[in-house]
Every structure is written in structure tokens, then in C-alpha cells.
N, C-alpha and C positions, 0 to 999 in steps of 0.2 A: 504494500500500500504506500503509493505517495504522497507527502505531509502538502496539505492544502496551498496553493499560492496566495498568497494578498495580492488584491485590485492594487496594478498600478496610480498612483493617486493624476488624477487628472491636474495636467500642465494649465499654469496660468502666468500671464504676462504678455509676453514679446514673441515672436517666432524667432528661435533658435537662428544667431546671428544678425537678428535688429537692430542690436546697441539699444533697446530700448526697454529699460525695467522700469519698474514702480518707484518713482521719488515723488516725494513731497512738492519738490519742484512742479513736475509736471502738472500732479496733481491742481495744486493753486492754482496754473498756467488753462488749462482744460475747464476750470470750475470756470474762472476771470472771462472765457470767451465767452464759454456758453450761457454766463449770466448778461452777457452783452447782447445777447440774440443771435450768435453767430452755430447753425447747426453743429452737433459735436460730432459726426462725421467729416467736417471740413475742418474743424481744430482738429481733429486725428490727420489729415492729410495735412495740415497746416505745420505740424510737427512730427511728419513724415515716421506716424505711427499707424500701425493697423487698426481699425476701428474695432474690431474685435479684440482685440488687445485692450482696448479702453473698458469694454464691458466685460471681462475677466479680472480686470484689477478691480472694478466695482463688486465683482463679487466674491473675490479675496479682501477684500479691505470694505467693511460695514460701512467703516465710517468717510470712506470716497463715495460709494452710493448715497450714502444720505447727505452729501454737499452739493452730490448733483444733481440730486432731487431738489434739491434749494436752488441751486442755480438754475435749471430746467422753468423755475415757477419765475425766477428775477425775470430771465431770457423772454419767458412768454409779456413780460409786461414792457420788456425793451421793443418788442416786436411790435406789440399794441400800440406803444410809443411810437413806433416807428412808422404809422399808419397816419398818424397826426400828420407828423411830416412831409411826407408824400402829398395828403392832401392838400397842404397849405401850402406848397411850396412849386409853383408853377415852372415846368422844366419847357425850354425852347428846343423844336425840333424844326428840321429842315425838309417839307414835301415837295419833291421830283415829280409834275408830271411833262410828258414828252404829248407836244400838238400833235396832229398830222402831219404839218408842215416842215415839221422835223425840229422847230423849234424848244426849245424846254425854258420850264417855267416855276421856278422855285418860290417858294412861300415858306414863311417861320411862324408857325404859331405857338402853343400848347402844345405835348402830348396829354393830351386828357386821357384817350381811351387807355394808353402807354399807363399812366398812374394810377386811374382805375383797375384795372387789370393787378399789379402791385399790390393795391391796398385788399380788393378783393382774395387773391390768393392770400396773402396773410392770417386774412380773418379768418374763410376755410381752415385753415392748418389751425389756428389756436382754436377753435371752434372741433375739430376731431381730435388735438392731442388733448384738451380737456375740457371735455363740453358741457360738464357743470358750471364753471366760472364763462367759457364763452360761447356756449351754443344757445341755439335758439332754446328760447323758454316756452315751455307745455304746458297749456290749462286746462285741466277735466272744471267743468260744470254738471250740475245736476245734481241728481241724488248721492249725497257722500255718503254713503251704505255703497253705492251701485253707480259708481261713475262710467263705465263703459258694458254695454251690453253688445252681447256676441250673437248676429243674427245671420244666418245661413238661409236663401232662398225664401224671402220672407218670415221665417220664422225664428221664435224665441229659441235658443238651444236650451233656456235654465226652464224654459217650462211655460 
């Protein structure tokens, strides 16, 4: 009989030859962007670390999860911030169009639909990462016993 093997313990950090393990440094560096609004798959490529490597150190280390769970919630409100912004803030763009005549005819106005677009995609995102604080709000009326009734083919399903 063979004495039982132990589970190799699953590897966490860097992939073998990254130069990149778990400091403190990082850590702050990683927390500091993504409280900024800056996705933390682009702070991993920013610091030309594996993103998967960022979520292995979060879950060797409690206490990096729960800062960038903090930073996660700053970021969503930089983002929102950053929605002001956009809107207030009118960007000039340069429209090309070419005549028949071969001529072309340039104009500078706004990009509106351009910062709309921006601001919309924003809200979207903080609206599905957490749509208690930003998603749309749901009202049941009626009977608070029996605020939704389940009706198949005209009829009552409860009876």
C-alpha cells in the first residue's frame, strides 16, 4: 500500500518568471488607480502584471480584497464623477463632408452624440457592477400581502 499524496497547494501570484510578486507597493499602486476609476485590468496591464495575478493575491491576502473592494466602491463614484464632466464640458470636433463636386466642406461643432455615448456607457456599467446604488429603481404597488400576481393564459395560477 502507498502512503496517500497531499494536494499540491495551488500557486498564487505571478506566473513563474514575471518578476512580479505581492508587495505592498503594488498593492497601494493597484488600490490608488482603481479608486481613481481606472479599470483594474488596465492597472494590471499598466504595471505589466497578469490580471489574474491581481485576483490570486486578493485571495491570498484578505486584507488586499477588502481594499479593493473599497477602492472598487471610491472608483464607481470617480466614474459617476466623471459623467459630470463629460457632460459639462463641451469637446470640439471637426465634420468632413465631401460635395459632388469634389469639393469638401468642414464644420466644428460639438461632439454631442460622441459624449453622450461616454456618459451613457458609464452609467450602464455602474448600473450592472452595482445596481442597488445605480440601477434603475423598482416599484411594486398594490396589495403589500400580494404585490405581483402570476397569470398564465388569463388565469389566476394561486386560484
Amino acid at each position: 500500500m502507498t502512503p496517500a499524496r497531499a494536494k499540491p497547494k495551488a500557486k498564487t501570484g505571478a506566473p513563474k518568471g514575471s518578476g512580479s510578486k505581492f508587495t505592498q507597493a503594488y498593492a497601494d499602486r493597484i488600490c490608488q488607480d482603481v479608486s481613481n476609476g481606472i479599470p483594474l485590468r488596465q492597472v494590471a496591464r499598466d504595471l505589466k502584471i497578469e490580471w489574474r495575478t491581481v485576483y490570486n493575491w486578493m485571495e491570498a491576502h484578505p486584507p488586499f480584497a477588502t481594499a479593493i473592494a473599497r477602492a472598487r466602491e471610491l472608483g464607481q463614484e470617480a466614474i459617476l464623477e466623471d459623467t459630470l464632466r463629460l457632460a459639462d464640458t463641451p469637446v470640439s470636433g471637426e465634420i468632413t463632408t465631401t460635395k459632388p463636386d469634389g469639393s469638401v466642406e468642414r464644420k466644428v461643432e460639438d461632439m454631442l452624440g460622441h459624449r453622450k455615448l461616454q456618459i451613457e456607457t458609464r452609467l450602464k456599467l455602474l448600473a450592472k457592477w452595482n445596481p442597488k446604488r445605480y440601477g434603475d429603481k423598482i416599484e411594486l404597488r398594490g396589495d403589500p400581502s400580494a404585490p405581483i400576481a402570476l397569470v398564465l393564459n388569463g388565469s389566476d395560477v394561486n386560484g
